[in-house]
C-alpha positions as CSV (number, residue, x, y, z in Angstrom):
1,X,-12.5,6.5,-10.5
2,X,-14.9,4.7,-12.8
3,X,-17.6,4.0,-10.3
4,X,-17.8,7.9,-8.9
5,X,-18.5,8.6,-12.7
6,X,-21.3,6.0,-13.0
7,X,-22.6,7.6,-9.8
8,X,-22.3,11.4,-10.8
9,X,-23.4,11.1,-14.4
10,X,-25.3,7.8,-15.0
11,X,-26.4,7.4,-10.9
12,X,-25.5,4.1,-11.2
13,X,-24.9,3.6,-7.4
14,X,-26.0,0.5,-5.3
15,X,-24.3,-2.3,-7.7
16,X,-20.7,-0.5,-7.6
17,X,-21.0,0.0,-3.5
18,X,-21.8,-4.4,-3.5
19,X,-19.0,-5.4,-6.3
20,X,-16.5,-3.1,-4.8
21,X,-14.8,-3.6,-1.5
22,X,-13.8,0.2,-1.3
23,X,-16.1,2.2,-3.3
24,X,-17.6,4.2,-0.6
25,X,-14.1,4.2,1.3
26,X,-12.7,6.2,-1.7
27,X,-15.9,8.3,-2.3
28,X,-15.5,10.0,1.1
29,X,-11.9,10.3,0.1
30,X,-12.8,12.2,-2.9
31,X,-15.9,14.4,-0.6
32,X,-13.3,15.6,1.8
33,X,-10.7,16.3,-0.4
34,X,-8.1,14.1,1.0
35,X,-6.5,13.5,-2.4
36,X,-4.1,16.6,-2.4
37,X,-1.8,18.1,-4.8
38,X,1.9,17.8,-3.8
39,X,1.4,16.6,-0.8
40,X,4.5,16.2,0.8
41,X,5.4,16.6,4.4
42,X,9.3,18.6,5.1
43,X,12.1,16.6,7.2
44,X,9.7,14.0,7.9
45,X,11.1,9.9,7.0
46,X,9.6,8.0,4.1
47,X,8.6,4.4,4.7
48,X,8.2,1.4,1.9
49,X,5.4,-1.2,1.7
50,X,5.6,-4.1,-0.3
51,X,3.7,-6.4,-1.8
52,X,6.1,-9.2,-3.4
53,X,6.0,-10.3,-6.9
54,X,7.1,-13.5,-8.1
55,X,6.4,-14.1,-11.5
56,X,4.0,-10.7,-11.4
57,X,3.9,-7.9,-10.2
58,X,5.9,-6.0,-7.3
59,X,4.0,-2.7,-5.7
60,X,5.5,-0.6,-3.1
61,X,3.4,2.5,-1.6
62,X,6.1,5.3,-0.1
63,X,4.3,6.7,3.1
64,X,4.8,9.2,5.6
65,X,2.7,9.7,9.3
66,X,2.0,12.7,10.5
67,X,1.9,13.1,14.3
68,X,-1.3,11.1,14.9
69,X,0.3,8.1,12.9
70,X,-2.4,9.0,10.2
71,X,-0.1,8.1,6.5
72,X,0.5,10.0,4.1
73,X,1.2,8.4,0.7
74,X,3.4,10.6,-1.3
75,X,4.1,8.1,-4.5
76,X,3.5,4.7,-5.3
77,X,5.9,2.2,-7.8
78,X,4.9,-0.7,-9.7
79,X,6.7,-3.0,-12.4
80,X,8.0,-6.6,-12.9
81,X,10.2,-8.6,-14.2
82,X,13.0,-6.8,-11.8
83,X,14.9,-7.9,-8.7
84,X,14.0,-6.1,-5.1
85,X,17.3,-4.0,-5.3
86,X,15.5,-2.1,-8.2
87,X,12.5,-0.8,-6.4
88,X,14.9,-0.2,-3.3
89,X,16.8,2.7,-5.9
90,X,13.3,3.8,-6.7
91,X,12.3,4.7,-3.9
92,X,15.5,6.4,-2.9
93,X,15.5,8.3,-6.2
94,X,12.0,9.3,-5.2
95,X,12.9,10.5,-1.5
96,X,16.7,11.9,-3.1
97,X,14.6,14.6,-5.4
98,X,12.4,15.9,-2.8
99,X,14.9,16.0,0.1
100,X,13.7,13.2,2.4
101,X,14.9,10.2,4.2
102,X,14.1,7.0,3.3
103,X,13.5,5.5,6.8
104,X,12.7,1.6,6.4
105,X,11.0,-1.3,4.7
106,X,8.2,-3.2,5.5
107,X,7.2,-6.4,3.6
108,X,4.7,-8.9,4.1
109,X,4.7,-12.2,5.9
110,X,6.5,-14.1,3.0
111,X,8.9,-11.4,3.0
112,X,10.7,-14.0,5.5
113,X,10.6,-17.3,2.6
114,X,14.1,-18.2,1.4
115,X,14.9,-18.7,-2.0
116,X,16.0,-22.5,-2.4
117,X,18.8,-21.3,-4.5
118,X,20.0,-18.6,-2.5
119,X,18.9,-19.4,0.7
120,X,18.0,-16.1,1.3
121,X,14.5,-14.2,2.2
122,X,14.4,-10.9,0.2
123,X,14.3,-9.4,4.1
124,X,17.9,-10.9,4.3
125,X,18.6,-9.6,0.9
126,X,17.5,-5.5,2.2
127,X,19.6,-6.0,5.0
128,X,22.7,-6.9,3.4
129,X,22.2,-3.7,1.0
130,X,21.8,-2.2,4.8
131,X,18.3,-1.4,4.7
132,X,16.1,-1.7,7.7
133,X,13.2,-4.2,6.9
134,X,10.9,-5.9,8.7
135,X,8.0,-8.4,8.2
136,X,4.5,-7.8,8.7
137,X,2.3,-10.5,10.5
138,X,0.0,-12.5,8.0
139,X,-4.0,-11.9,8.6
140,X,-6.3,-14.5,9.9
141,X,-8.4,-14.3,7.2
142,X,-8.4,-11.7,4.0
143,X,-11.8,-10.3,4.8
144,X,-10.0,-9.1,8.1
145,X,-7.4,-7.3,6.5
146,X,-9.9,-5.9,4.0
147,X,-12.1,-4.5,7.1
148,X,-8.8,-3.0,8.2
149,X,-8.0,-1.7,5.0
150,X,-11.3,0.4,4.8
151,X,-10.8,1.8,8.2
152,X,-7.9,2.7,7.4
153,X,-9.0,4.9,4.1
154,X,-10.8,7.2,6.6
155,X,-7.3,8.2,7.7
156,X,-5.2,8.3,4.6
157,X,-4.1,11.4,2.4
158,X,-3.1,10.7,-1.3
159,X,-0.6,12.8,-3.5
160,X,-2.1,13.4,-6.5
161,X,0.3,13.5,-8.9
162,X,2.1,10.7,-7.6
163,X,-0.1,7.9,-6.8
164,X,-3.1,8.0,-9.5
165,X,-2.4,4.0,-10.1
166,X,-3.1,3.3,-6.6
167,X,-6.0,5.1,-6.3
168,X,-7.1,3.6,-9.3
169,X,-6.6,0.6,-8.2
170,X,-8.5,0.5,-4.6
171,X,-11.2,2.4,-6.5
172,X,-11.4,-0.8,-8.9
173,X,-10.9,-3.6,-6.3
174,X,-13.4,-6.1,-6.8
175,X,-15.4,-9.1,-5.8
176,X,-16.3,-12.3,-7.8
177,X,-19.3,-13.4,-8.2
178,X,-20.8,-16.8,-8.0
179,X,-23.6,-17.0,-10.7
180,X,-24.3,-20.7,-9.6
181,X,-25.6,-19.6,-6.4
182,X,-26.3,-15.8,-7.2
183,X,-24.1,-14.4,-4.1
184,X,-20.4,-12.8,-3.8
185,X,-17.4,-15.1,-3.3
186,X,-15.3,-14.4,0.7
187,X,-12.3,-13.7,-1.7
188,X,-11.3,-10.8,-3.8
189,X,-11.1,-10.9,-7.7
190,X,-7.6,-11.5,-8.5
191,X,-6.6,-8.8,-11.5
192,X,-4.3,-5.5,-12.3
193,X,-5.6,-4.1,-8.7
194,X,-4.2,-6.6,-6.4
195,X,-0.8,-5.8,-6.3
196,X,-1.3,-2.4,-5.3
197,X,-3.9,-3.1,-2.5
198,X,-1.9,-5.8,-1.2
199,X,0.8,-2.9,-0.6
200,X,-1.5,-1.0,0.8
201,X,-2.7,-4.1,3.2
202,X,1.4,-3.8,4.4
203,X,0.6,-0.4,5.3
204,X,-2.3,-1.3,7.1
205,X,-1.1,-4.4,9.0
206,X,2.0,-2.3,9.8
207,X,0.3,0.4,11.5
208,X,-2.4,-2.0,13.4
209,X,0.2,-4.1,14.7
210,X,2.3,-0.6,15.8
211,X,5.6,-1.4,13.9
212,X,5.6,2.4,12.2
213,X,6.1,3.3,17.0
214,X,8.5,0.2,17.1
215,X,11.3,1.3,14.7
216,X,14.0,2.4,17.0
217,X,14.5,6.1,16.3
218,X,17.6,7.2,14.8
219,X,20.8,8.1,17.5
220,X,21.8,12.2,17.2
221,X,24.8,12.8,17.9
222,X,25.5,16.6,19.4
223,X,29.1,18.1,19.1
């Protein structure tokens, strides 16, 4: 990331760690090696986290928990311009290659909306292609959710290869800044990184509000 550069080579330190929201979240990520190569866990389900494009862009970060609900985020899409059933055979393709199960989707609160057209909430529209999905509560206020967020970095592994544009992206995720009154604005800058942390935030709202332990396991049947 660009600000772990400034730091190593030009020690340009306190102004990145007060413009951006995760910059020493991600610098401990980087210390303890937590961004690993292939990282993928065997027979263990894949779940989806959205964050909803209209006329921009839609992220979705694949995940996996390991047995202390810690994720594991094995690969991360992005693009626009495409409907929701598109990223849905994405991330199957994705869990197809490597021999895993794509478990369930999680969107966030306007995940529920209803197109006036349609009449139908892209949660109605993943259920009638017979995917599990499921909303996520909205935060109070986005400052919560961004205290969450960082939290949750302490607990979070990367795949290397596969999610390079989300890491990017948290890395880069900014304030703004009022030069009237020489102080940072409550809300985040709105650019190329917001997609992806607002995925992320699904992640993270998912987990705090223990949806990953409420998904009703899957029935075995023994012969």
């Amino acid at each position: 990331p660009e600000f772990l550069i400034q730091q190593e080579y030009y020690s340009v330190i306190t102004v990145q760690h007060e413009r951006l929201y995760f910059s020493k979240e991600m610098q401990n990520l980087d210390e303890n090696k937590r961004i690993i190569s292939e990282l993928l866990i065997p027979n263990v389900p894949v779940y989806a986290f959205y964050d909803l494009g209209v006329n921009d862009s839609t992220a979705v970060v694949l995940a996996q928990f390991d047995h202390l609900n810690n994720p594991n985020i094995i690969h991360f899409i992005e693009a626009n311009n495409h409907p929701i059933q598109y990223y849905v055979n994405e991330a199957h393709r994705f869990c197809n290659k490597h021999h895993l199960r794509l478990h369930s989707h999680f969107l966030p609160h306007d995940g529920k909306n209803r197109d006036k057209a349609t009449t139908k909430s892209t949660q109605d529209i993943l259920q009638e292609l017979g995917e599990a999905a499921y909303c996520v509560p909205k935060p109070q206020r986005k400052i919560d959710a961004i205290n969450l967020m960082r939290r949750m970095l302490y607990r979070t592994k990367f795949n290397k290869e596969n999610t390079e544009r989300l890491i990017d992206c948290l890395s880069n995720y900014s304030k703004v800044f009022d030069e009237k009154n020489n102080i940072y604005k409550d809300s985040p800058l709105h650019d190329w990184t917001s997609h992806a942390v607002d995925a992320f935030q699904t992640l993270t709202l998912a987990i705090e509000h223990e949806m990953i332990r409420d998904v009703a396991p899957d029935i075995i049947y023994y012969s």
